[in-house]
mmCIF file of the N, C-alpha and C atoms, coordinates in Angstrom:
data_MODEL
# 
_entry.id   MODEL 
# 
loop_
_atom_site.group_PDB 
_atom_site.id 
_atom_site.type_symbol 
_atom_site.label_atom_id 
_atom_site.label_alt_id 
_atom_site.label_comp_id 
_atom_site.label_asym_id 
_atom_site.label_entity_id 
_atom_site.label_seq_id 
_atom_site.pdbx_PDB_ins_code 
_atom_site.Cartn_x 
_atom_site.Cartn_y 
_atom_site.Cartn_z 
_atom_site.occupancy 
_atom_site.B_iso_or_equiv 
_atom_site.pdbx_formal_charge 
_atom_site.auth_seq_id 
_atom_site.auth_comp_id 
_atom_site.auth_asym_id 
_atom_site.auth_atom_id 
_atom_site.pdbx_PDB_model_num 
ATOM 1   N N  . UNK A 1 1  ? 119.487 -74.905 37.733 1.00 0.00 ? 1  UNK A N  1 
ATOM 2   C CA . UNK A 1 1  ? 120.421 -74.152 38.555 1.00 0.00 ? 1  UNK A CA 1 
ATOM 3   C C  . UNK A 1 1  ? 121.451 -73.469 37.658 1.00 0.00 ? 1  UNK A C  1 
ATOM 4   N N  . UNK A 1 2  ? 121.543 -71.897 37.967 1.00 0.00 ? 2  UNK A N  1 
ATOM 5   C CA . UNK A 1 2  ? 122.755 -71.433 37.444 1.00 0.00 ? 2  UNK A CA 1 
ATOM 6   C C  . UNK A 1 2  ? 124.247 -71.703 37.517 1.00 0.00 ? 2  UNK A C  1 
ATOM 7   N N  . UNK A 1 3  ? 125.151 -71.992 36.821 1.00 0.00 ? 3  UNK A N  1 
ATOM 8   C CA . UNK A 1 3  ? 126.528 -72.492 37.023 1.00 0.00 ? 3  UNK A CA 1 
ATOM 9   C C  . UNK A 1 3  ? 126.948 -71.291 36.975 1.00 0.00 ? 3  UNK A C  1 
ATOM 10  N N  . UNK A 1 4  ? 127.622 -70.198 37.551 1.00 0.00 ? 4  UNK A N  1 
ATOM 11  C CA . UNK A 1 4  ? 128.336 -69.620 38.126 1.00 0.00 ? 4  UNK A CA 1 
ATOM 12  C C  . UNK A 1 4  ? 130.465 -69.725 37.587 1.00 0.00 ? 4  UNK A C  1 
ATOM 13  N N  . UNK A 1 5  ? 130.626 -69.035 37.277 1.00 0.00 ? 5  UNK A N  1 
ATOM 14  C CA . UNK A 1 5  ? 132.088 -69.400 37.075 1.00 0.00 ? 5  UNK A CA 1 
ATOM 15  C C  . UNK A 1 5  ? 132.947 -67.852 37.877 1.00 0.00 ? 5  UNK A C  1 
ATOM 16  N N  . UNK A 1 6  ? 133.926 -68.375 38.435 1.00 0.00 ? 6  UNK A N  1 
ATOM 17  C CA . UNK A 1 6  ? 134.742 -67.113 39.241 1.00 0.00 ? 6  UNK A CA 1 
ATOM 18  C C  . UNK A 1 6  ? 136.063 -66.052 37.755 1.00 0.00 ? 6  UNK A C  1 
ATOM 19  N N  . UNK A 1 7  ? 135.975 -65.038 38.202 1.00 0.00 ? 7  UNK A N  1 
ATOM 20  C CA . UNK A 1 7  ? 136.904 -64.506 37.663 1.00 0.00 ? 7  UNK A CA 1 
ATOM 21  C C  . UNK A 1 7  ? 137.369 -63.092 37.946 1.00 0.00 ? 7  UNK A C  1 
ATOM 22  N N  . UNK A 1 8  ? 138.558 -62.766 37.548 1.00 0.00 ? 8  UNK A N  1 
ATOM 23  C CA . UNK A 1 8  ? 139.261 -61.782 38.267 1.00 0.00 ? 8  UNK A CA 1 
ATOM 24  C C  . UNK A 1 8  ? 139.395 -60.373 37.691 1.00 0.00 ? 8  UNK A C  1 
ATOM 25  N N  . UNK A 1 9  ? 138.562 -59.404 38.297 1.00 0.00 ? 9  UNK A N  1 
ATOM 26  C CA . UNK A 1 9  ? 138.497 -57.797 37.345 1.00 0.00 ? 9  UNK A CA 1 
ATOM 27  C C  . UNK A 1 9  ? 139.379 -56.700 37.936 1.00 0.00 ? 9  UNK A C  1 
ATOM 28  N N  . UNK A 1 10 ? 140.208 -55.929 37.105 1.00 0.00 ? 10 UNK A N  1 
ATOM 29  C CA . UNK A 1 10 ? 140.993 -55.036 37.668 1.00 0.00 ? 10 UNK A CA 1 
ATOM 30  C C  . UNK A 1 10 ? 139.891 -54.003 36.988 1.00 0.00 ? 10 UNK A C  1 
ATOM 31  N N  . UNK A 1 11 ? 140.128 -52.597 38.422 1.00 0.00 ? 11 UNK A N  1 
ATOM 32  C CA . UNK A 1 11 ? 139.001 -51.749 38.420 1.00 0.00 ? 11 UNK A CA 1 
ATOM 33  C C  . UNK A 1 11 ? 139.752 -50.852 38.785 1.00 0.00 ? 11 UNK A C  1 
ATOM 34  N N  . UNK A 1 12 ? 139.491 -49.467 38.473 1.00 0.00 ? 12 UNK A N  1 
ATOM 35  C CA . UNK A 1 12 ? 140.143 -48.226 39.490 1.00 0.00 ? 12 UNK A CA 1 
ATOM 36  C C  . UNK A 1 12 ? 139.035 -48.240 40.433 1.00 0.00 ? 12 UNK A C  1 
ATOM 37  N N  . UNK A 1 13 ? 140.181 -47.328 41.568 1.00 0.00 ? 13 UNK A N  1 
ATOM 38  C CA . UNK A 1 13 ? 139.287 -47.291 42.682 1.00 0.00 ? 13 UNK A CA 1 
ATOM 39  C C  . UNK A 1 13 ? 138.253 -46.465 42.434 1.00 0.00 ? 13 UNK A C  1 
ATOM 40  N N  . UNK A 1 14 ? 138.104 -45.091 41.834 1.00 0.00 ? 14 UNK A N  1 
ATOM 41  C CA . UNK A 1 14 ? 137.260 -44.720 41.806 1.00 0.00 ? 14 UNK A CA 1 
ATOM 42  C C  . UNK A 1 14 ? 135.999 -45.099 41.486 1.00 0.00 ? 14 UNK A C  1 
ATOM 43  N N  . UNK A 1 15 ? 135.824 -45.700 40.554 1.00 0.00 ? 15 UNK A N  1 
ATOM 44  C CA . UNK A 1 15 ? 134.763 -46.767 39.898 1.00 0.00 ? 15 UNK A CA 1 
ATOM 45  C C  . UNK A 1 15 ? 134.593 -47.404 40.974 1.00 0.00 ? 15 UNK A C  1 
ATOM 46  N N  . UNK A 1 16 ? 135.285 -48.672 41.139 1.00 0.00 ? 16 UNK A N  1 
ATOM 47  C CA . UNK A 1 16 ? 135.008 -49.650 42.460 1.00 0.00 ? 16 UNK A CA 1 
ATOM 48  C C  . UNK A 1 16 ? 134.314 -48.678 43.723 1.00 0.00 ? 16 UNK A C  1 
ATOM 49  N N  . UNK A 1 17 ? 134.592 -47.635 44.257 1.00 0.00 ? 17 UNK A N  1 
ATOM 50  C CA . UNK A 1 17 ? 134.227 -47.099 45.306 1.00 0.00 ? 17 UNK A CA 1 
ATOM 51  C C  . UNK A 1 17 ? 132.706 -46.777 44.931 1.00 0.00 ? 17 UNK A C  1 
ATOM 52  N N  . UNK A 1 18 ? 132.505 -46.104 43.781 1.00 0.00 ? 18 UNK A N  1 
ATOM 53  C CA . UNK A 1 18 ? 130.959 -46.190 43.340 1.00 0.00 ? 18 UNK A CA 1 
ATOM 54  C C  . UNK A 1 18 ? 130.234 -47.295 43.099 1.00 0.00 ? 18 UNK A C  1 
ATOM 55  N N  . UNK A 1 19 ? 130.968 -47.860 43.248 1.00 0.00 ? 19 UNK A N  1 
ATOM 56  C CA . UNK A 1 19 ? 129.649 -49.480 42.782 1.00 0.00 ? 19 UNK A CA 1 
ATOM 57  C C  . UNK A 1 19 ? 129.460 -50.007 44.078 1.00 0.00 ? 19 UNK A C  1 
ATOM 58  N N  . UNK A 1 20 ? 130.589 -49.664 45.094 1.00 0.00 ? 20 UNK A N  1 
ATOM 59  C CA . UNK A 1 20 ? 130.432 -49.822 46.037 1.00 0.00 ? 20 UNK A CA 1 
ATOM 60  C C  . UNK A 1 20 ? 129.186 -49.603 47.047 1.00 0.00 ? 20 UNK A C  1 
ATOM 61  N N  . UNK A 1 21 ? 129.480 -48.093 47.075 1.00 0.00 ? 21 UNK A N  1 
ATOM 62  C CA . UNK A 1 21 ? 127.848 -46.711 47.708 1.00 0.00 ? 21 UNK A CA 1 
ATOM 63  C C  . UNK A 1 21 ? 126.762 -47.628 47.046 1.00 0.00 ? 21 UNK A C  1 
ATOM 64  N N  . UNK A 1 22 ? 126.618 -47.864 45.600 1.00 0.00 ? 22 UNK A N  1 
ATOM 65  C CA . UNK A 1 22 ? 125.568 -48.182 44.622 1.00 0.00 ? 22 UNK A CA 1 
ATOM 66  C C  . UNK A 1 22 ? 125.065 -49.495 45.486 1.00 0.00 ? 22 UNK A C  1 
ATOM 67  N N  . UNK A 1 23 ? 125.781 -50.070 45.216 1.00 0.00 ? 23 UNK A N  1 
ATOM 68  C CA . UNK A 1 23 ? 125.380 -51.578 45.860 1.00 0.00 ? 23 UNK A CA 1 
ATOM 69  C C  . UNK A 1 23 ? 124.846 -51.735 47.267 1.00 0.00 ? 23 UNK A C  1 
ATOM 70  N N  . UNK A 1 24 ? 125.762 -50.523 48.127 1.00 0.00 ? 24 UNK A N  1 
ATOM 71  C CA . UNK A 1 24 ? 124.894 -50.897 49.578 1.00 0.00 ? 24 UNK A CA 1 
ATOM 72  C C  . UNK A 1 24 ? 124.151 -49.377 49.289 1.00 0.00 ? 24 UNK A C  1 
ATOM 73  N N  . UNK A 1 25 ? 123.155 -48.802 48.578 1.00 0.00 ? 25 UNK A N  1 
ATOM 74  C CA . UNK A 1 25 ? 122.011 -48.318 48.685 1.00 0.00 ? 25 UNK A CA 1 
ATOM 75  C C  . UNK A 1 25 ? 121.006 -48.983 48.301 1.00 0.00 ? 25 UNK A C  1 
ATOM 76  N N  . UNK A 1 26 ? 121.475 -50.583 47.430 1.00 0.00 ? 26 UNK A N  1 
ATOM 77  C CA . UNK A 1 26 ? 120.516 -50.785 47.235 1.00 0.00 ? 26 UNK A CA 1 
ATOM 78  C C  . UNK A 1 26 ? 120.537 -52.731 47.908 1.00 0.00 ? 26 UNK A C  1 
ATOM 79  N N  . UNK A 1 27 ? 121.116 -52.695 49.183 1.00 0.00 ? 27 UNK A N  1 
ATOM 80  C CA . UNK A 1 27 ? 121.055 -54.061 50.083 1.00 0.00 ? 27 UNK A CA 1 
ATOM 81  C C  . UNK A 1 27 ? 122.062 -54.860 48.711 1.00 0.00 ? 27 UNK A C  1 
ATOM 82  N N  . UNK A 1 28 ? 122.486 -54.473 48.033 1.00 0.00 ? 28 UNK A N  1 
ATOM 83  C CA . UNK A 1 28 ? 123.420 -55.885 47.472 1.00 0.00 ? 28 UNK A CA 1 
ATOM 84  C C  . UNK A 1 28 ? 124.947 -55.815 47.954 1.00 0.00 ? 28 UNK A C  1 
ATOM 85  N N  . UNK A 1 29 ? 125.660 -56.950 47.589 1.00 0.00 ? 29 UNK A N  1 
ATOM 86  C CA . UNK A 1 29 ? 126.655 -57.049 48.056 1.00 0.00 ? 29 UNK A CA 1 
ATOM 87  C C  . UNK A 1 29 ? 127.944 -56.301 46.330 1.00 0.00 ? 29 UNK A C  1 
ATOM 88  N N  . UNK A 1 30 ? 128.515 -55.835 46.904 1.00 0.00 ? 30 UNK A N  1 
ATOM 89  C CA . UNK A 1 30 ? 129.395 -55.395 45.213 1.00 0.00 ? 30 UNK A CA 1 
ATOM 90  C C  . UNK A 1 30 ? 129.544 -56.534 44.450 1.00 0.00 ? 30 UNK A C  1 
ATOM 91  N N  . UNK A 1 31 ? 129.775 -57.838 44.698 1.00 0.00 ? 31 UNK A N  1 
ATOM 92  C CA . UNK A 1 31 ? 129.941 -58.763 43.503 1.00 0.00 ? 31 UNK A CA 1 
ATOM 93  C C  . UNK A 1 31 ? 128.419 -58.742 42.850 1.00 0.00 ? 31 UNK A C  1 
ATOM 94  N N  . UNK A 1 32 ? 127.193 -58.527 43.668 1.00 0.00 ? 32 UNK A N  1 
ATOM 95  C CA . UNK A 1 32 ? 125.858 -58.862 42.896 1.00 0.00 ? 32 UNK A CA 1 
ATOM 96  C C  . UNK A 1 32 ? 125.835 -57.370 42.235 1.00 0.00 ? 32 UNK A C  1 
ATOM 97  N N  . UNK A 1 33 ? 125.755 -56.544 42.810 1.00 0.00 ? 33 UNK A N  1 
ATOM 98  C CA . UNK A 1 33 ? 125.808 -54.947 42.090 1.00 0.00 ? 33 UNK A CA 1 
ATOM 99  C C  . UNK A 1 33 ? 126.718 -55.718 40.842 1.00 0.00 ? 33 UNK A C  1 
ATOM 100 N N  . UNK A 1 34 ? 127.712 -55.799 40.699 1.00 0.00 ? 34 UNK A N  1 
ATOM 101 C CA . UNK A 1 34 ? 128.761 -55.899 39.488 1.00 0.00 ? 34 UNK A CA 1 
ATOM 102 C C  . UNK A 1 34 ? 127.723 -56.784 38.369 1.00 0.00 ? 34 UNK A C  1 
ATOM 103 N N  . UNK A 1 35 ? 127.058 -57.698 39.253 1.00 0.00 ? 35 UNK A N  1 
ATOM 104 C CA . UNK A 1 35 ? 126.364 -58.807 38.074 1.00 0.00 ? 35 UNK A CA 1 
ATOM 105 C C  . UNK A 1 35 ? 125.121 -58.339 37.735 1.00 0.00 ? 35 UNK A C  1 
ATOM 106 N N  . UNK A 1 36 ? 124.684 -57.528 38.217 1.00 0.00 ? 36 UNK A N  1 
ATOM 107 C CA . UNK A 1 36 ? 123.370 -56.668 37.892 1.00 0.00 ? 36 UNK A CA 1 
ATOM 108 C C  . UNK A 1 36 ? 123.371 -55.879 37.427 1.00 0.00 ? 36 UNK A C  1 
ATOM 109 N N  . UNK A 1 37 ? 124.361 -55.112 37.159 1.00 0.00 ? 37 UNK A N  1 
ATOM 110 C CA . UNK A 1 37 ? 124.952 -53.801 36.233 1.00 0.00 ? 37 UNK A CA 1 
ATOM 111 C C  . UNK A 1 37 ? 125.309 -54.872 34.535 1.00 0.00 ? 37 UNK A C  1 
ATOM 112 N N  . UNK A 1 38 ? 125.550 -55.979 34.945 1.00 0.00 ? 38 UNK A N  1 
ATOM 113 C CA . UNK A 1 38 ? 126.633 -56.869 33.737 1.00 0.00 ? 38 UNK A CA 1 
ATOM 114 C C  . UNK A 1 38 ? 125.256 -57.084 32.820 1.00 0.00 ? 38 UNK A C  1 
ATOM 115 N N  . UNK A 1 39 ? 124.152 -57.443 33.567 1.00 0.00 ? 39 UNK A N  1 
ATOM 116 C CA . UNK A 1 39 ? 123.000 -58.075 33.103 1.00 0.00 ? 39 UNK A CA 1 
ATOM 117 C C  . UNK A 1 39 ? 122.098 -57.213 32.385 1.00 0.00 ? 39 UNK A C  1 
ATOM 118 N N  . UNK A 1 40 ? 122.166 -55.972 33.153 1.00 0.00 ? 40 UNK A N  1 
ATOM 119 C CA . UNK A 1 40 ? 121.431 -54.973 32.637 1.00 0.00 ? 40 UNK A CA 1 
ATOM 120 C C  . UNK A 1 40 ? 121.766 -54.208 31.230 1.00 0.00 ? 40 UNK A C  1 
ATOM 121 N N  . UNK A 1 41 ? 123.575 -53.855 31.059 1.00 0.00 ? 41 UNK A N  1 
ATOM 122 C CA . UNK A 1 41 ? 123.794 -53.913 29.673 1.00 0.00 ? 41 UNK A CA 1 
ATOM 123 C C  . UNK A 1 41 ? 123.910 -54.726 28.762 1.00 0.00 ? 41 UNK A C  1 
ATOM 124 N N  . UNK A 1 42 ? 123.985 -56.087 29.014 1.00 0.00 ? 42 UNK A N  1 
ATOM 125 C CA . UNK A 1 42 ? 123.930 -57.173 28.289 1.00 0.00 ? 42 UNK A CA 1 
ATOM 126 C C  . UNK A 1 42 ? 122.362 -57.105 27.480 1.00 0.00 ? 42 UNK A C  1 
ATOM 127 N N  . UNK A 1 43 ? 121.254 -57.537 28.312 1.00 0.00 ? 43 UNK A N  1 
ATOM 128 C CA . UNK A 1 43 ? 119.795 -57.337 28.036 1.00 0.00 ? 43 UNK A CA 1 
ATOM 129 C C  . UNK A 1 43 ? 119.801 -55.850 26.944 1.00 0.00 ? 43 UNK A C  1 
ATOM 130 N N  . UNK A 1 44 ? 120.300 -54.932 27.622 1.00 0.00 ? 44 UNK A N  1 
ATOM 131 C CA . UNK A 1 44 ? 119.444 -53.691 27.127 1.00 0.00 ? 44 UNK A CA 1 
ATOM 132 C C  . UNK A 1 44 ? 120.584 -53.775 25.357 1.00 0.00 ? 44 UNK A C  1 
ATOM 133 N N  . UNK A 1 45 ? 121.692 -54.171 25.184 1.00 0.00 ? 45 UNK A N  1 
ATOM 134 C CA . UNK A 1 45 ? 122.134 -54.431 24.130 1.00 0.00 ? 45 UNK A CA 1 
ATOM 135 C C  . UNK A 1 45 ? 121.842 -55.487 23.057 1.00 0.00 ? 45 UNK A C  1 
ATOM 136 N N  . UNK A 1 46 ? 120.715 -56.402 23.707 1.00 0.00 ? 46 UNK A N  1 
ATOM 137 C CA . UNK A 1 46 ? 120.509 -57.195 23.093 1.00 0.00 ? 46 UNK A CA 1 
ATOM 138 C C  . UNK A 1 46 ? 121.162 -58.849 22.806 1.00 0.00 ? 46 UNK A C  1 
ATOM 139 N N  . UNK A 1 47 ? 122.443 -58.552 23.637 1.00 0.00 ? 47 UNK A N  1 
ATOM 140 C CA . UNK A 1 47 ? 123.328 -59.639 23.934 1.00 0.00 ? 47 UNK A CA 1 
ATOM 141 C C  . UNK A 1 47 ? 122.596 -61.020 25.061 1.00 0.00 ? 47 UNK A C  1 
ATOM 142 N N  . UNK A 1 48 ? 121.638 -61.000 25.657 1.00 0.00 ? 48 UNK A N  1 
ATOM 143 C CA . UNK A 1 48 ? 120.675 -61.883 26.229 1.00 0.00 ? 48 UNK A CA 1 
ATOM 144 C C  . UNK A 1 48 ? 120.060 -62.882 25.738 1.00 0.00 ? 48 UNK A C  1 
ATOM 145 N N  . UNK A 1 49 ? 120.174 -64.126 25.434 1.00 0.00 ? 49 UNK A N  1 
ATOM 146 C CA . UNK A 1 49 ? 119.367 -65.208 24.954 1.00 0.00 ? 49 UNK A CA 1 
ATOM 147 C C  . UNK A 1 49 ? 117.810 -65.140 25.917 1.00 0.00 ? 49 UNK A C  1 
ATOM 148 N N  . UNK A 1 50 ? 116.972 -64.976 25.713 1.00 0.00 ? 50 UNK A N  1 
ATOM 149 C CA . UNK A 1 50 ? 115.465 -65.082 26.537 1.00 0.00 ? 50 UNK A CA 1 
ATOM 150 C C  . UNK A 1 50 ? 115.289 -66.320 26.742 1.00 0.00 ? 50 UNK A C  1 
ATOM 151 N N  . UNK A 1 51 ? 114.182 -66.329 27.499 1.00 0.00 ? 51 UNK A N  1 
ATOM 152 C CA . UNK A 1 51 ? 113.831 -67.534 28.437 1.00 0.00 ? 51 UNK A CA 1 
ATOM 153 C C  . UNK A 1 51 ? 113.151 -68.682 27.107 1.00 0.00 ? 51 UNK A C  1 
ATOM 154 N N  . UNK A 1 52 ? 112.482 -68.275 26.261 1.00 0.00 ? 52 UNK A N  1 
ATOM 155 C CA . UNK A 1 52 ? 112.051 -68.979 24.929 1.00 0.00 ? 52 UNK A CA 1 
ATOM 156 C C  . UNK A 1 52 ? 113.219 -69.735 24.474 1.00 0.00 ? 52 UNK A C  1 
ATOM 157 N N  . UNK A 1 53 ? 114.163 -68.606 24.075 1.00 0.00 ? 53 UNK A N  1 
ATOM 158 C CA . UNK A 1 53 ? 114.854 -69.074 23.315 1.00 0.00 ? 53 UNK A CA 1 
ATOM 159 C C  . UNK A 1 53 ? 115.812 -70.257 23.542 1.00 0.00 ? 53 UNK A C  1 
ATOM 160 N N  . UNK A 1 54 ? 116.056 -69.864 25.186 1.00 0.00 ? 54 UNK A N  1 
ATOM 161 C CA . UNK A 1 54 ? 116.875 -71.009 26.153 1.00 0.00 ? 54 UNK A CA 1 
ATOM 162 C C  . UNK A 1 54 ? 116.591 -72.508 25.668 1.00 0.00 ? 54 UNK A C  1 
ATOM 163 N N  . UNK A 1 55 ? 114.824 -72.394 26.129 1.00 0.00 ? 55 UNK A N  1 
ATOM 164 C CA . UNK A 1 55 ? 114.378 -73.394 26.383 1.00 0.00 ? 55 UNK A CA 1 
ATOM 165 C C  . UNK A 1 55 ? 114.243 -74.598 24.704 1.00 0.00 ? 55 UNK A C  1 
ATOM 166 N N  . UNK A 1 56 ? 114.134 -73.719 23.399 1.00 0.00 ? 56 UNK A N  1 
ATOM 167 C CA . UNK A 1 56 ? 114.509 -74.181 22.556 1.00 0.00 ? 56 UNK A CA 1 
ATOM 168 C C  . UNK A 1 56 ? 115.482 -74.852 22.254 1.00 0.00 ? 56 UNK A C  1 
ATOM 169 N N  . UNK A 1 57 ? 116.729 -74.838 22.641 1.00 0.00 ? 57 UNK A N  1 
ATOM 170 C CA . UNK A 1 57 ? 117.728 -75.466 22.741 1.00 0.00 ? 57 UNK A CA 1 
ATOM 171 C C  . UNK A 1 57 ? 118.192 -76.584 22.827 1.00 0.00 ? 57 UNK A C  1 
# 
């Protein structure tokens, strides 16, 4: 199970209002849009530990 931790982001509205549209075009709620956007540059930067590597641990 994933552990989850809460925390607090200051955003302009403009931004926020687009992630907003973004998120309900695509059925998520803006906190999952926010974590799916987080995940996606994380991975594509290379900042991602993989499922191998996890499990090495």
């Amino acid at each position: 199970m994933i552990k989850k931790k809460t925390f607090i982001i200051r955003i302009d509205e403009e931004t926020l209002a687009a992630i907003e549209k973004w998120a309900a075009d695509e059925f998520r709620s803006t906190n999952g849009q926010v974590e799916y956007l987080l995940h996606q540059a994380l991975s594509k930067a290379g900042r991602l530990k993989n499922k191998a590597q996890k499990k090495e641990e």
